[in-house]
Every structure is written in structure tokens, then in C-alpha cells.
C-alpha positions as CSV (number, residue, x, y, z in Angstrom):
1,X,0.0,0.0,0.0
2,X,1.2,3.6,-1.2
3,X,0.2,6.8,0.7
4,X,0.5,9.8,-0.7
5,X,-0.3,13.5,0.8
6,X,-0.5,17.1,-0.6
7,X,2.4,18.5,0.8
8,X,1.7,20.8,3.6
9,X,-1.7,19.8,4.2
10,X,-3.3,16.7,6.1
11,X,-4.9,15.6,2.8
12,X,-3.4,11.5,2.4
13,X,-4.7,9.0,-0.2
14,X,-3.8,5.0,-0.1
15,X,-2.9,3.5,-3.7
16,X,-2.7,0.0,-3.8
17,X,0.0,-2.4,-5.5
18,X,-0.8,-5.2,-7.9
19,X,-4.5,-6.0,-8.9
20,X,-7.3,-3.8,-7.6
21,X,-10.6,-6.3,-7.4
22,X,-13.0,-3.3,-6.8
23,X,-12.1,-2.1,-10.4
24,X,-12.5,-5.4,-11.5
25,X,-16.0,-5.9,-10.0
26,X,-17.2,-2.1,-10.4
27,X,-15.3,-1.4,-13.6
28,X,-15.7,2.4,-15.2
29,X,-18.1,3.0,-11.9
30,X,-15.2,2.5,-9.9
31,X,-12.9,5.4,-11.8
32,X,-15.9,7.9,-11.8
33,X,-15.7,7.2,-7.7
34,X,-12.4,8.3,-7.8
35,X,-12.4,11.2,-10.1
36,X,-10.9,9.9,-13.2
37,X,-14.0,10.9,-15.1
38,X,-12.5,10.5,-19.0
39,X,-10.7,7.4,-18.1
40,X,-13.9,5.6,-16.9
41,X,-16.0,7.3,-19.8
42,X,-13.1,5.3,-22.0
43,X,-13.9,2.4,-20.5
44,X,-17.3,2.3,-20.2
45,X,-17.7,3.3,-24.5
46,X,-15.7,0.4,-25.3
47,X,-17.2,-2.6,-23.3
48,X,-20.6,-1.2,-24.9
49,X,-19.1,-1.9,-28.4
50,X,-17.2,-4.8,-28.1
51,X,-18.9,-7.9,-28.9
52,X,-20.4,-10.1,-26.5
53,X,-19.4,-11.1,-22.9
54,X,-15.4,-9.7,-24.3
55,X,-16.4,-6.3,-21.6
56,X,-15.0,-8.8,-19.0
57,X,-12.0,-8.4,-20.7
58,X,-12.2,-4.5,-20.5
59,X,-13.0,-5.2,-16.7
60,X,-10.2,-7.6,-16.2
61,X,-7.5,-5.0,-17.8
62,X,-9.3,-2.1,-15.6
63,X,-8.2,-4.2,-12.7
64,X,-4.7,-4.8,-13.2
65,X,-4.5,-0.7,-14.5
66,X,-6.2,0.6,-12.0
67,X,-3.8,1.3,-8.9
68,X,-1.3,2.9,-11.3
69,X,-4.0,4.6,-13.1
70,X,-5.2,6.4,-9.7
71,X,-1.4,6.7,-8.6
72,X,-0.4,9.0,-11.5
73,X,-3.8,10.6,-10.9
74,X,-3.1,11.7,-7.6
75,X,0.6,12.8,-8.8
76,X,-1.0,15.1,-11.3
77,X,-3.6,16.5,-8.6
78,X,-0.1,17.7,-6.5
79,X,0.2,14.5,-4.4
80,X,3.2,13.3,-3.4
81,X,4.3,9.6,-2.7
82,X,5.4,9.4,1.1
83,X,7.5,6.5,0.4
84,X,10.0,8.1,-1.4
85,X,12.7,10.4,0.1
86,X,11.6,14.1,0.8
87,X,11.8,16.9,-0.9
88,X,13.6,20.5,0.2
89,X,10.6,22.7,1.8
90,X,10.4,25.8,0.0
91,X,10.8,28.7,2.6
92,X,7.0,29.8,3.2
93,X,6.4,33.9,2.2
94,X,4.8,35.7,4.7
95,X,1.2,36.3,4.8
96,X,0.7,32.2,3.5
97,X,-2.5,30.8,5.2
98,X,-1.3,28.5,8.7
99,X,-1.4,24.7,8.1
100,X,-4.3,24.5,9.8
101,X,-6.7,26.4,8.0
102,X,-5.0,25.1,4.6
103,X,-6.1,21.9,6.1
104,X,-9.7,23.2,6.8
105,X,-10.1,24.5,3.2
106,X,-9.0,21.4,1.7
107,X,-11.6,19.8,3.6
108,X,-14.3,21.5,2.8
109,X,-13.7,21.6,-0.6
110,X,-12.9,17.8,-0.9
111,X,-16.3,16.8,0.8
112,X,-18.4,19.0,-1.4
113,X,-16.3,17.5,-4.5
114,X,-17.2,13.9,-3.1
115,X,-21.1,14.9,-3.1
116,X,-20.4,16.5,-6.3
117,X,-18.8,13.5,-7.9
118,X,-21.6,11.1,-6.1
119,X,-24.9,12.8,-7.5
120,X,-22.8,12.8,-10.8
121,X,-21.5,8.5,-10.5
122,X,-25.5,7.9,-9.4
123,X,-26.9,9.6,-12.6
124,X,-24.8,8.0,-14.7
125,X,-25.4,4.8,-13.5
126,X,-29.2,5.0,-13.7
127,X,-29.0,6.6,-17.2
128,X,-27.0,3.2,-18.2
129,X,-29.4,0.8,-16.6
130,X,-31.9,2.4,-18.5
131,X,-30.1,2.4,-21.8
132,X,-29.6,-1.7,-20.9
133,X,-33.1,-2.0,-20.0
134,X,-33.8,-0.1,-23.4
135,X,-31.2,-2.1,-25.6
136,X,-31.1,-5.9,-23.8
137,X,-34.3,-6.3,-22.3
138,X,-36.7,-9.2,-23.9
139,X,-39.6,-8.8,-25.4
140,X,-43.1,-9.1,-23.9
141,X,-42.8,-12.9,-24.8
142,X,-39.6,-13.3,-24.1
143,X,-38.7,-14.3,-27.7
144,X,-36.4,-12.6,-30.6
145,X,-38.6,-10.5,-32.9
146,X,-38.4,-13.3,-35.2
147,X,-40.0,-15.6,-33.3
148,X,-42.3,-13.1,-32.2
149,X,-43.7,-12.8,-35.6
150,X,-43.7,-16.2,-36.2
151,X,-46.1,-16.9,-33.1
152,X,-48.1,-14.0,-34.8
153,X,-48.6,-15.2,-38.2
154,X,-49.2,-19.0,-36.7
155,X,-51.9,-17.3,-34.6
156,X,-53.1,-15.3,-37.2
157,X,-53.3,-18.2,-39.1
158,X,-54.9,-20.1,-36.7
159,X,-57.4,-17.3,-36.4
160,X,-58.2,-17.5,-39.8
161,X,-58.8,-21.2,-39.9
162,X,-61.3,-20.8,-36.9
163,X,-63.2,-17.9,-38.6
164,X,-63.3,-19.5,-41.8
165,X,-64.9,-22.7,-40.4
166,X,-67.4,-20.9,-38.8
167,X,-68.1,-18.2,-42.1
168,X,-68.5,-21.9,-43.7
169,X,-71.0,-23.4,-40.8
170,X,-73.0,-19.9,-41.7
171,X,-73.2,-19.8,-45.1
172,X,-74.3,-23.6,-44.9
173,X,-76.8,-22.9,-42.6
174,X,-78.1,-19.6,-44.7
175,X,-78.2,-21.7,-47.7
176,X,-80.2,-24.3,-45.7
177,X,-82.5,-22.2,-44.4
178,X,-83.0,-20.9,-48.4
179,X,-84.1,-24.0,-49.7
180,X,-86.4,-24.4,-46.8
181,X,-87.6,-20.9,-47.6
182,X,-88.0,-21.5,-51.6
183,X,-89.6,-24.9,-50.9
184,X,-92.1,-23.8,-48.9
185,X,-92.9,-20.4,-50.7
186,X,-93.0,-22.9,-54.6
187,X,-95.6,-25.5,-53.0
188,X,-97.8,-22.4,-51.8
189,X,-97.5,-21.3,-55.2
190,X,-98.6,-24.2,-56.7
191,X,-101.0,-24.7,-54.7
192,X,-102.9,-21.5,-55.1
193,X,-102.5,-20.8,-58.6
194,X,-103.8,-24.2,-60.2
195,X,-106.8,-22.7,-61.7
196,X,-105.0,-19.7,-62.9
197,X,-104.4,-18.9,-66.8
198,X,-101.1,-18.0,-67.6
199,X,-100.7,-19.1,-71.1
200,X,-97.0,-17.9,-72.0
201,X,-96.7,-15.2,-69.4
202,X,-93.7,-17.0,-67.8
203,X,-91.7,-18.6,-70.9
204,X,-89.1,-16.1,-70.2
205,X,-88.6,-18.0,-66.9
206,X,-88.1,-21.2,-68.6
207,X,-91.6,-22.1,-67.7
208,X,-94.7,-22.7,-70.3
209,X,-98.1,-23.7,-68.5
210,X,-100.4,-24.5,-70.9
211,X,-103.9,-24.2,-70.5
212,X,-105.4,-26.6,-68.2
213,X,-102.2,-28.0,-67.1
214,X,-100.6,-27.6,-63.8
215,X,-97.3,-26.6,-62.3
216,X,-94.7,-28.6,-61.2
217,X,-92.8,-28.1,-57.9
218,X,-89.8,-27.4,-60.1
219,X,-91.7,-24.7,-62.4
220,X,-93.0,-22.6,-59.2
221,X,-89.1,-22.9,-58.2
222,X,-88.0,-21.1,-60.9
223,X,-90.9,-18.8,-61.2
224,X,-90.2,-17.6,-57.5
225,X,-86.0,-17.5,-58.2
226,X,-86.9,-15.4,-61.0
227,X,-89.2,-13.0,-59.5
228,X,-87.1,-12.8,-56.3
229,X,-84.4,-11.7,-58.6
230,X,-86.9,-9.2,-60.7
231,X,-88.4,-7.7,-57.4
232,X,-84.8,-6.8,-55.5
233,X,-84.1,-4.7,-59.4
234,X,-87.0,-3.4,-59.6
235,X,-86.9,-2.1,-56.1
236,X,-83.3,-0.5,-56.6
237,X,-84.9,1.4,-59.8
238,X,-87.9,2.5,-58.6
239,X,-86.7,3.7,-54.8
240,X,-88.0,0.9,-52.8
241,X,-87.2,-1.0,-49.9
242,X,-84.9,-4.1,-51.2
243,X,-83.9,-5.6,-48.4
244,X,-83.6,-9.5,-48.6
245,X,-86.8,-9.5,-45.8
246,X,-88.8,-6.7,-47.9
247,X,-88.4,-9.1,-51.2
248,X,-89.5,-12.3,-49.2
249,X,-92.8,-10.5,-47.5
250,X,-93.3,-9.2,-51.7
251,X,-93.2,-13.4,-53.0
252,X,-95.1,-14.5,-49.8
253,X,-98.0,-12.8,-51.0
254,X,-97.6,-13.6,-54.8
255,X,-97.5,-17.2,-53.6
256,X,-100.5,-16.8,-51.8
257,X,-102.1,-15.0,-54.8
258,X,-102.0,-11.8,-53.3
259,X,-101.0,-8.2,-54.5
260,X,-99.6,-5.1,-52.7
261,X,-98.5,-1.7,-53.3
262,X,-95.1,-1.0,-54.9
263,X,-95.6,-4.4,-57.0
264,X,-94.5,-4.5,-60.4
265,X,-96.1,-5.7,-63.7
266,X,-94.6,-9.0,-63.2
267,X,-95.6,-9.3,-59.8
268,X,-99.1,-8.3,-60.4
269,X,-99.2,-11.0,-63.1
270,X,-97.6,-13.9,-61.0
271,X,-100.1,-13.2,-58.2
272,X,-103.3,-13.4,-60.2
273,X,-101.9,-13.6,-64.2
274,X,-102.5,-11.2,-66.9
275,X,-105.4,-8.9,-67.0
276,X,-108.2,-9.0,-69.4
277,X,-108.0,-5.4,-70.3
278,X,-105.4,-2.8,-69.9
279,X,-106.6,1.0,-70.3
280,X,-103.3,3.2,-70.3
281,X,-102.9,6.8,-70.2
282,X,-99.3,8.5,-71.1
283,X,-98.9,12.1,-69.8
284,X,-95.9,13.9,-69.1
285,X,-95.7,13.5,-66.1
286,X,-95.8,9.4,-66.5
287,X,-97.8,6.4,-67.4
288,X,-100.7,5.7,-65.8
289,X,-102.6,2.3,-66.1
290,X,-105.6,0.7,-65.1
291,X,-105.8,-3.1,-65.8
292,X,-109.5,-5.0,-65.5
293,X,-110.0,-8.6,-64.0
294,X,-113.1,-10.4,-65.0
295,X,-116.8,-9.3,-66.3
296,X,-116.9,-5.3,-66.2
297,X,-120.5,-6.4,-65.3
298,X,-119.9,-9.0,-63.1
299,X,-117.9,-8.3,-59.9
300,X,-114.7,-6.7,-61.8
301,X,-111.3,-6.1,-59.9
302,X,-109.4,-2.9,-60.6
303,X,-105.9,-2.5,-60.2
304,X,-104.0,0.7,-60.5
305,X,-100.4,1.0,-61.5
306,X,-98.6,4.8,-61.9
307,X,-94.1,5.3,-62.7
308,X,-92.5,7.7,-64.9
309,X,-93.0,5.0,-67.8
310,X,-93.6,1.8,-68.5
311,X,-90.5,-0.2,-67.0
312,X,-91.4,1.8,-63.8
313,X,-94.9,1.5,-63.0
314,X,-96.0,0.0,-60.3
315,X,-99.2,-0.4,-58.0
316,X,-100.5,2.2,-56.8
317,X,-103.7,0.9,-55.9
318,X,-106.6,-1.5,-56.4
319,X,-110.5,-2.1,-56.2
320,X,-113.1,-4.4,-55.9
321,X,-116.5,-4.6,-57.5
């Protein structure tokens, strides 16, 4: 162990000999503790950019350099080694400041300079845990980002295949419940509309009833696909409701041979087939029609039908005589 003093005062520092383990242990901490501010800084810049675990070898040199490091500190500060042989005292001018209160101001000043360095080494310490925290700390999962993204896209995946069986489940049970829906609106049909006329009125359906003949399940299938498809056009063009519920309430009452407001000319015809007479009027403001079911003298039905022309019109109202 070295001492060393600033001659004249009662300032001493101990310098150890061979390898210091509190360097070793603390590293740059332990030369920011002891004032060698740059030299720490040094050391601390390049066990952040060498590679790996090799900073233990920054720490391991740091120990063996550190005694002599702090040594030739001290030297440069004014310290002198007590080991070796004295020097010659300068003689002291007059009006120098006693030993004592040399001694006092060195003091003072080297416990303010202690604080000083402390709140300085504790900053800088918490500013580098946080840059560690920042630059080494895991993930949320504890994986590389890699694997991270991995787990993401098999999830996602996952995800997918889940929704996609179930999108599947409800579009099979929609297109059940469609079937059951057209079968039950086509036998209505049928039924109701056996004594009904048509003649060719529905040969652009696919569909040719001659007279006297009946339906089959199959023709009042394609008579209601093709009206269910008419009725949600007509609806966009002429302003209507044409919602899938709106256009099923519309061929529930064709089926059961029944009209509405709103209907079209095809609808009007599929509910109780084509009129006997048609009186039309053409203005310019529109069309306006008046069809006739049955005996003008015998209890005639009336049925209204008003658009801006003829592709548009629809009912508007009807009577019964």
C-alpha cells in the first residue's frame, strides 16, 4: 500500500500495488468514484461496443491498471508519494495561510467535491441501466422478434382457420334455411295458382303452363327465383325497400295470390296472371294504367299501377267490384 499527501496539508490517499478487485468488479463505476472521469467514460464506451461477454475483458485489464492509473492521478492533482525520500521545503512567504486552516479548506472543498462526484456516478449509473433495459431487455414474450412474428402469423393463421370454419357453418346454414324458404314459398305457389291462366306469361322464366295444365314443384321454383331476382331490381330502380326481408314479405303474398303496393307488372301477373283489359294513359308526367280482371259487369277487380314509364310502373292501388 502507497500513501500519498499534498504536501503541507493533512490531505493523504492510499494507492494499492498489484490488482485492484474493486475495479475489476465495479469497472468504469469505480474510476468515476475516484475522479478519473475521462478514463472511466473510456472504458465504459468500449465494453458497450465490443462484442459479447469480451467487456469482462475491458473489466479484467481495468483491474490490473487501475492502482497505477489512480497513482499518477493523484501525482497530477499535487500528491506526493510518502515512500519516497523528501523533498527541500520551499521557505513559506509571509502572509501564507497557517497549516491548519489550509487543512480546513481542503476539507471543505474535498467533501463538497465527493457529493459532487456522487450525485454525478448515481446519474450516470441509472441513465445506463436504463439504456440496458432499453437495448437488452426481452420482449413481452420473451422471444427474438423473429419468433415473435412467427407466433403472430401461426396465430393469425390459426385465427383465420377458426373464422373460416365458422363463415363456412354460416353460409351452410343460410343456404339451408334458403331452400327451406323457396320450398315452402313454390308448394304455396302451386297450390294456389292451379286454376289460374297463364298461357305464355312466364316462358321467359323457362316455364310454359299450358292451359289446363298444372305446375310442377320445379316450375314454381323457378318462377319464384326469378321474380325474387326481378323484385330486389325493380326495387333499386324504382326507390324501394330491397332488403332480402322486404323481397321475401313481396313473394309470400304472390304465392299466396295476393298483391300489394309497390308491386311491379310481373308481380301483379304472377299473383293473379294477366289482366283482361289494360286502359293506359301517357302524360308527361308518366304512365298511368288501369288493368281489369273479370266481367266489367260481373264483380270486376281494378288495379291501379302509376311510374314515370312503362318499366317503372307500379301499383298504386286496387279495387273491388
Amino acid at each position: 500500500m502507497r500513501k500519498l499527501a499534498i504536501p503541507g496539508t493533512i490531505l493523504e490517499k492510499e494507492v494499492g500495488v498489484g490488482f485492484n478487485r474493486a475495479a475489476f468488479a465495479f469497472g468504469a463505476f469505480w474510476y468515476f468514484y475516484k475522479g478519473m472521469w475521462l478514463r472511466g467514460l473510456l472504458y465504459s464506451v468500449i465494453a458497450l461496443i465490443v462484442p459479447g461477454f469480451s467487456w469482462i475483458l475491458v473489466w479484467i485489464y481495468a483491474g490490473f491498471r487501475a492502482n497505477q492509473e489512480y497513482y499518477e492521478h493523484l501525482v497530477k492533482k499535487g500528491y506526493r508519494d510518502l515512500n519516497l525520500p523528501p523533498q527541500p521545503t520551499p521557505a513559506i512567504p509571509q502572509g501564507t495561510p497557517r497549516l491548519e486552516e489550509v487543512s480546513t479548506n481542503n476539507t471543505n472543498k474535498s467533501t463538497v467535491g465527493d457529493k459532487v462526484k456522487m450525485v454525478a456516478l448515481a446519474t450516470f449509473i441509472v441513465l445506463l441501466v436504463l439504456t440496458g433495459i432499453a437495448v437488452f431487455a426481452p420482449s413481452e414474450s420473451g422471444n427474438s422478434p423473429d419468433q415473435d412474428s412467427d407466433k403472430q402469423t401461426t396465430k393469425a393463421s390459426a385465427q383465420g382457420d377458426v373464422k373460416s370454419e365458422s363463415e363456412q357453418k354460416e353460409e351452410m346454414a343460410r343456404q339451408e334455411s334458403e331452400r327451406e324458404w323457396l320450398d315452402s314459398v313454390a308448394k304455396t305457389y302451386c297450390n294456389e295458382h292451379k286454376n289460374i291462366k297463364f298461357g305464355n306469361s312466364f316462358e321467359s322464366f323457362g316455364v310454359n303452363k299450358d292451359l289446363g295444365s298444372s305446375f310442377t314443384l320445379d316450375d314454381c321454383k323457378k318462377i319464384v327465383k326469378e321474380l325474387k331476382d326481378l323484385a330486389y331490381k325493380f326495387r333499386l330502380v324504382t326507390k324501394q325497400k330491397s332488403d332480402d326481408s322486404t323481397i321475401k314479405d313481396v313473394l309470400s303474398l304472390i304465392a299466396k295470390g295476393e298483391i300489394n303496393m309497390g308491386m311491379s307488372v310481373a308481380e301483379v301477373i304472377a299473383a293473379w296472371g294477366p289482366p283482361k283489359d289494360i286502359n293506359e294513359t301517357v302524360t308527361q308526367f308518366g304512365v298511368n294504367q288501369q288493368w281489369v280482371y273479370g266481367d266489367v259487369l260481373r264483380n270486376a277487380q281494378y288495379v291501379y299501377l302509376d311510374g314515370e314509364d312503362k318499366t317503372r310502373v307500379k301499383v298504386t292501388s286496387w279495387q273491388d267490384f
